[in-house]
C-alpha positions as CSV (number, residue, x, y, z in Angstrom):
1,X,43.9,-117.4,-85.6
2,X,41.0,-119.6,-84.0
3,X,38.1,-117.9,-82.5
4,X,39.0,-119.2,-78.5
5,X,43.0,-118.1,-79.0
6,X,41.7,-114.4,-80.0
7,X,39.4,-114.3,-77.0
8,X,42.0,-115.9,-75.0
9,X,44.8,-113.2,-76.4
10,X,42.6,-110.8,-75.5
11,X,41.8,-111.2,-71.7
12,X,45.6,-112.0,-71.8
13,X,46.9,-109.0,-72.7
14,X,44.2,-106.6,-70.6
15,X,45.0,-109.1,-67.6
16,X,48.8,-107.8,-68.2
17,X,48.0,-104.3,-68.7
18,X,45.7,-104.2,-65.2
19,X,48.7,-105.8,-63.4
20,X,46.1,-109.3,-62.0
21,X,47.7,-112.1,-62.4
22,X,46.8,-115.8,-63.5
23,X,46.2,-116.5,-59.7
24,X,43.9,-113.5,-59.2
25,X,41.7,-113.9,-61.9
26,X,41.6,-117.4,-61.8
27,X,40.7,-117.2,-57.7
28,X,38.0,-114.2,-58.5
29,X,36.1,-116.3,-61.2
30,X,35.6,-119.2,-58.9
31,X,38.9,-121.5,-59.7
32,X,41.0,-122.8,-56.6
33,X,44.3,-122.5,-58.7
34,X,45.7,-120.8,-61.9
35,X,46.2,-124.1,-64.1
36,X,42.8,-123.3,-65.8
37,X,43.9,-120.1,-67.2
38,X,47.6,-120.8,-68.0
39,X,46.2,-123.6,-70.1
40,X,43.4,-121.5,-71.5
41,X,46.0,-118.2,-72.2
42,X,48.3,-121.4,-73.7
43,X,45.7,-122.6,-75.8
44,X,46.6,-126.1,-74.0
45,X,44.4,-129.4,-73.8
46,X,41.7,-127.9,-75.9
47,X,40.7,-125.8,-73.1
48,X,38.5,-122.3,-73.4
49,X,36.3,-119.9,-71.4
50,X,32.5,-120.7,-71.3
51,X,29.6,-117.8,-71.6
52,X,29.6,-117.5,-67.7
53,X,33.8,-117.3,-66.9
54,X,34.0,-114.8,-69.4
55,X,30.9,-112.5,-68.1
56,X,33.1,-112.8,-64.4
57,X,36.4,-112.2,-66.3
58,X,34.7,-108.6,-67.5
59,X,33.4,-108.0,-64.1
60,X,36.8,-108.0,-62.6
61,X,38.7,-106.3,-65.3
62,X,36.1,-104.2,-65.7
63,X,35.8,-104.3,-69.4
64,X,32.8,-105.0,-71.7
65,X,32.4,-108.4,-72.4
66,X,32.9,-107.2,-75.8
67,X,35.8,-106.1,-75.4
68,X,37.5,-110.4,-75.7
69,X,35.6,-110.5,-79.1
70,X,37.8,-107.3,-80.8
71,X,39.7,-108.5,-83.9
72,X,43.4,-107.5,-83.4
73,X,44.6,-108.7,-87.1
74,X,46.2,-107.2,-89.9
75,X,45.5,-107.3,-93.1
């Protein structure tokens, strides 16, 4: 798995578990719509979070920043 899709996987599924949606993260980072993120969670149009959407995504899921860079694979 590439290096943005795990970090994107990540915020994914701890976006789903804290019930926010694509809207309200999207809206709390700074973006006027979701398309940003559904293409980002998508792994669409080469798109991925930058140093400073990530720190924001952490703040309002409030998770360490670390947290995006854990390693979920087997084997």
């Amino acid at each position: 798995m590439a290096f943005h899709t795990s970090i994107a996987n990540n915020i994914r599924k701890i976006r789903k578990e804290k019930n926010i949606t694509q809207l309200d993260l999207a809206l709390a980072i700074g973006h006027k719509s979701m398309s940003t993120i559904g293409k980002i969670e998508a792994g669409l149009e080469n798109k991925h979070y930058n140093v400073e959407q990530l720190y924001k995504i952490a703040k309002v899921l409030e998770v360490d920043i670390c947290d995006f860079f854990i390693s979920h694979q087997k084997g």
